[in-house]
N, C-alpha and C positions, 0 to 999 in steps of 0.2 A: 504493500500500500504506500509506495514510497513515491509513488507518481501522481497522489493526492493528497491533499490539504484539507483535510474536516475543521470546518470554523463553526466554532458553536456561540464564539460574542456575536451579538446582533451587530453590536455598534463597529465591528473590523469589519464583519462582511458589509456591512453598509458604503463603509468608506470604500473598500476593495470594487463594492458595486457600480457606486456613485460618483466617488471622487477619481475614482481611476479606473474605471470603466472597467474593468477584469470581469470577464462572464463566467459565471457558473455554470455546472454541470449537472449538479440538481438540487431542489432543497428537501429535507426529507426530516424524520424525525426517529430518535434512539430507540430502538424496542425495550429497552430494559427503563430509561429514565423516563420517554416523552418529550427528550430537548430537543428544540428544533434546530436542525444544523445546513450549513453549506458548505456542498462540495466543490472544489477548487481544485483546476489541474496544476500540479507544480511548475514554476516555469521561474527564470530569472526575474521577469518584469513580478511577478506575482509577489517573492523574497525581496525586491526592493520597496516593492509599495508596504509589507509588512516594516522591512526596516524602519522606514518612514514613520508607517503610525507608532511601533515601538519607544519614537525619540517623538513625537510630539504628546504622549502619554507621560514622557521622563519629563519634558518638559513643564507640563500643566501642573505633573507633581510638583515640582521641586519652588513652583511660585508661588503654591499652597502654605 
């Protein structure tokens, strides 16, 4: 499963969806929990857009 990304925050797949256009592959939800998640196929542009929100997540913290 190394050629897929499960995002189970709403708010990363959002940006992933919205701010950086990256399409999904499907949305579906956990059989054991009920979470709803999004599938993501791995890709460089995919790891940098995570990069990204990662440092602007460090950043919102760190002015708290």
């Amino acid at each position: 499963m190394k050629n897929y990304f499960f995002c189970y925050d709403q708010r990363l797949a959002d940006f992933l969806r919205y701010e950086k256009n990256i399409t999904y592959i499907t949305k579906a939800y956990a059989d054991k929990t009920l979470k709803k998640f999004y599938l993501f196929p791995v890709s460089d542009e995919l790891q940098q857009a995570i990069d990204e929100y990662a440092m602007y997540l460090k950043e919102l913290l760190s002015t708290r």
